[in-house]
C-alpha positions as CSV (number, residue, x, y, z in Angstrom):
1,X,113.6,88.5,120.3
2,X,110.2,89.8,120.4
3,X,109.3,92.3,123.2
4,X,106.2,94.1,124.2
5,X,107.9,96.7,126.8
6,X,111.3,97.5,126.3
7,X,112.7,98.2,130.1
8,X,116.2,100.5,128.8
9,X,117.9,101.5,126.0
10,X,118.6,99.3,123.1
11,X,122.2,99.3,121.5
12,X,120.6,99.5,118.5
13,X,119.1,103.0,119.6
14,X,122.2,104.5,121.1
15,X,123.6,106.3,118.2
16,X,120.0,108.0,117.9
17,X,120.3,108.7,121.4
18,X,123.1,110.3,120.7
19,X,122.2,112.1,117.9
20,X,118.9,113.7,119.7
21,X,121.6,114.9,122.0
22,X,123.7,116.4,120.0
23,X,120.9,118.2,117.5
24,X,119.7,119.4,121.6
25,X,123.3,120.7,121.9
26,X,123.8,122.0,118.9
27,X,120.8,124.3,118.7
28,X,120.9,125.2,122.1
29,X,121.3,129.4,121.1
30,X,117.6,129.0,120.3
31,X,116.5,128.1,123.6
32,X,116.5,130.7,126.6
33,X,117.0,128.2,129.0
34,X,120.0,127.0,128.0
35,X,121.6,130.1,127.3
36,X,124.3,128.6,129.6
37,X,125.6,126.3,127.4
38,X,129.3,126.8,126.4
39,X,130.0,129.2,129.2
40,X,128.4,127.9,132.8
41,X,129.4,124.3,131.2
42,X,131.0,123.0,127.9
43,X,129.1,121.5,125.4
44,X,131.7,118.4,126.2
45,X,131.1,118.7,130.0
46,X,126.8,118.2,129.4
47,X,127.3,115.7,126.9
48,X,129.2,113.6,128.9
49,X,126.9,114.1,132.2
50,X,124.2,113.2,129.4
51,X,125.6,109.9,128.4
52,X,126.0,109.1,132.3
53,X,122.6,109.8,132.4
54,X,121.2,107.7,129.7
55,X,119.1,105.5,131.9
56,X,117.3,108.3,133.6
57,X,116.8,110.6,130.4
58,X,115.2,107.9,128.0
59,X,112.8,106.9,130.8
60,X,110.9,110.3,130.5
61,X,109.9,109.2,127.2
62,X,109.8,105.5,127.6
63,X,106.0,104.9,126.6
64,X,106.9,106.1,123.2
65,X,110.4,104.2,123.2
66,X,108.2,101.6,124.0
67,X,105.5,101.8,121.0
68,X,108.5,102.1,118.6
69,X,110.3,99.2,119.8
70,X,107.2,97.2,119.1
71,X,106.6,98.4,115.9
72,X,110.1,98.0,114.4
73,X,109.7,94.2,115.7
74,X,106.5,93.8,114.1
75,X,107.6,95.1,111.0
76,X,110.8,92.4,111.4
77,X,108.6,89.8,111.9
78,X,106.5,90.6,108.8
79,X,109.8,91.0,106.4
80,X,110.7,87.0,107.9
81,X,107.6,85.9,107.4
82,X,107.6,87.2,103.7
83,X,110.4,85.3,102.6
84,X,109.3,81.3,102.9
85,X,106.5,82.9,100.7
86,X,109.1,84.0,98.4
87,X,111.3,81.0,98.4
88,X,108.0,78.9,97.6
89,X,108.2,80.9,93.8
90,X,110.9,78.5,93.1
91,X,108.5,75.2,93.1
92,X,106.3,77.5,91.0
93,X,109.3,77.9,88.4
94,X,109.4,74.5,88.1
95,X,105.8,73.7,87.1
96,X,106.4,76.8,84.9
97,X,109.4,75.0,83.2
98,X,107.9,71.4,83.1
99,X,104.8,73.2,81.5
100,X,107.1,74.9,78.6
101,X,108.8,71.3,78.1
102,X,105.8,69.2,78.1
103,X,104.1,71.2,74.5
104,X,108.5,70.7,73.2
105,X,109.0,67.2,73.7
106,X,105.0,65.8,73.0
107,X,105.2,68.2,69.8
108,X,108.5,66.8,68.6
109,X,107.4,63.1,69.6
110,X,103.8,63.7,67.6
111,X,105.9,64.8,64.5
112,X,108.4,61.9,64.1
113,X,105.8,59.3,65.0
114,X,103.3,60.7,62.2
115,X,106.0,61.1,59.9
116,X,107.7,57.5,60.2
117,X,104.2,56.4,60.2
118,X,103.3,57.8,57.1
119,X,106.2,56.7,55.1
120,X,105.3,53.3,56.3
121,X,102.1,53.2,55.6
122,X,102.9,54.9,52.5
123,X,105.5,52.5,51.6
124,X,103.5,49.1,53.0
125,X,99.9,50.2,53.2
126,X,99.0,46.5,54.9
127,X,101.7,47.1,58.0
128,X,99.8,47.5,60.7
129,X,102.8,49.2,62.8
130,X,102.6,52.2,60.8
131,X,98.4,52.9,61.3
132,X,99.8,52.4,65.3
133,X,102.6,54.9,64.5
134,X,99.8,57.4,63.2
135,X,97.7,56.9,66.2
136,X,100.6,57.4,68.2
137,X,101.5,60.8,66.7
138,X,97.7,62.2,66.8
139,X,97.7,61.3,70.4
140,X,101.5,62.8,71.2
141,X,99.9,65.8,69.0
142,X,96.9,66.1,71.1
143,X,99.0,66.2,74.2
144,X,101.0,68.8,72.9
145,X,97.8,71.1,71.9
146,X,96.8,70.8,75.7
147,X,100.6,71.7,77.2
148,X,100.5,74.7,74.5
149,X,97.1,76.2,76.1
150,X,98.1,75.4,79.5
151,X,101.2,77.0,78.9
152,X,99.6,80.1,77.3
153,X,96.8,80.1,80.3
154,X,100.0,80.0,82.9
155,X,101.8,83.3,81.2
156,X,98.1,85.2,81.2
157,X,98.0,84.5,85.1
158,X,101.9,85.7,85.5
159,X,101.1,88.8,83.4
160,X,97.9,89.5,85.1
161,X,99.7,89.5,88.6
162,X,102.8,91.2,87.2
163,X,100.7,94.1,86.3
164,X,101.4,97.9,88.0
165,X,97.9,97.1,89.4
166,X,99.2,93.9,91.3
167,X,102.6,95.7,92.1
168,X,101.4,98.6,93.9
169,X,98.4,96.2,96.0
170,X,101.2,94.6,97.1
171,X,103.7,97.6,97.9
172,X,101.0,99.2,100.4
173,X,101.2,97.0,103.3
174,X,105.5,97.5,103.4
175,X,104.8,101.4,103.1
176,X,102.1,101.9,105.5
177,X,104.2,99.7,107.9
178,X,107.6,101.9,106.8
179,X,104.8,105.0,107.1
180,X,104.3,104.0,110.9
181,X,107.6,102.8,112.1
182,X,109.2,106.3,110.7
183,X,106.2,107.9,113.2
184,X,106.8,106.3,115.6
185,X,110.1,106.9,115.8
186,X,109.7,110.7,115.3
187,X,107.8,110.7,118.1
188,X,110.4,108.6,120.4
189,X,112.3,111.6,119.5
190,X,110.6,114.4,119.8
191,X,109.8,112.8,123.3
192,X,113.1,112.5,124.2
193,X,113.7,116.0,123.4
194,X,111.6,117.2,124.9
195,X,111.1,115.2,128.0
196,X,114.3,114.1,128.7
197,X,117.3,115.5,127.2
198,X,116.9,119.5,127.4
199,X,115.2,119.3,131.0
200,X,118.1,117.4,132.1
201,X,120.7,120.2,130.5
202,X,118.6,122.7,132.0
203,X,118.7,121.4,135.4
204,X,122.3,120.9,135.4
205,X,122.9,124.8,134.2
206,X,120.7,125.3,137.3
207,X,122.8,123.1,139.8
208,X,125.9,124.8,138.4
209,X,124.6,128.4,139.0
210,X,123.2,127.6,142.2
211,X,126.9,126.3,143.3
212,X,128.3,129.5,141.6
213,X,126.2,131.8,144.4
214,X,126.9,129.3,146.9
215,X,130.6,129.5,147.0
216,X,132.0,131.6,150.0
217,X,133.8,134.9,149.0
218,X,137.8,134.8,148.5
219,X,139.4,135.4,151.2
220,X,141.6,137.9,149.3
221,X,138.8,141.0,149.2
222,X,138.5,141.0,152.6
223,X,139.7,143.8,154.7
């Protein structure tokens, strides 16, 4: 299904989603801001709230969700439309083989046709039959000459776009397009990072220590 904007999260994309989160959880020590993590709120309590929160995290980076989306479905689209091309080799197979068998079978006919023909004419020089056998086997002989240069011309032109030359011409479109899709994707994630996931955790460390200084004093330390 082709789309141009993608409006929420693909299940295709949730285990990434998930795994931006957790690389944001895991490194949290390095970040200041969510010093709180594992003792204001469980790594388990913010990844849940995360995963609640899905929706509203992975829209802070949605034009580059968006740009990836496209991409990988461009690049889908390109690998389907490679492979009628491909499946069209097999008509070209058969040329090849009917090109191989052509030289075989008018060689073999030119050779019993100018032999029989010249033991008959050998053996009854008058017999006209055997001049037409001779005829017969120059012409089968002739035919065979051509299929052997065609045949010769047909493995030059497989060899030629066989060659590392050919091969890496023809690589370079499927690695710039792998090239792009993996930017594109780095930068969904970085995005996300960014944008959506850690800003989220560090507003819920802030809601949780705001209701920390909020809650009334116990009623036990009171005179």
């Amino acid at each position: 299904m082709h789309m141009n904007v993608a409006p929420y999260l693909l299940t295709e994309d949730r285990a990434e989603y998930e795994r931006v989160l957790d690389d944001a959880l895991s490194t949290a020590h390095a970040r200041p801001d969510l010093a709180g993590v594992g003792t204001r709120l469980t790594v388990g309590q913010l990844r849940s709230m995360a995963l609640n929160a899905t929706a509203l995290i992975t829209t802070a980076a949605s034009s580059e969700y968006d740009h990836f989306v496209k991409v990988r479905e461009q690049g889908r689209v390109a690998v389907a439309t490679r492979v009628p091309a491909q499946q069209d080799g097999s008509g070209a197979g058969i040329v090849a083989i009917f090109t191989v068998m052509v030289p075989v079978l008018a060689g073999s006919a030119a050779f019993i046709f100018l032999l029989v023909g010249a033991l008959l004419h050998a053996i009854a020089p008058t017999v006209v039959f055997g001049s037409t056998l001779l005829t017969a086997g120059l012409v089968f002989g002739a035919v065979a000459a051509a299929g052997l240069l065609c045949a010769a011309a047909g493995l030059l032109r497989t060899a030629l776009r066989n060659s590392p030359t050919a091969t890496v011409t023809a690589g370079t479109p499927a690695t710039s397009a792998d090239d792009e899709l993996s930017r594109a994707r780095e930068a969904w994630r970085l995005a996300l990072l960014e944008r959506g996931v850690v800003p989220f955790l560090r507003a819920a460390l802030a809601t949780t220590d705001q209701d920390d200084s909020a809650a009334p004093p116990d009623d036990s330390t009171c005179v």
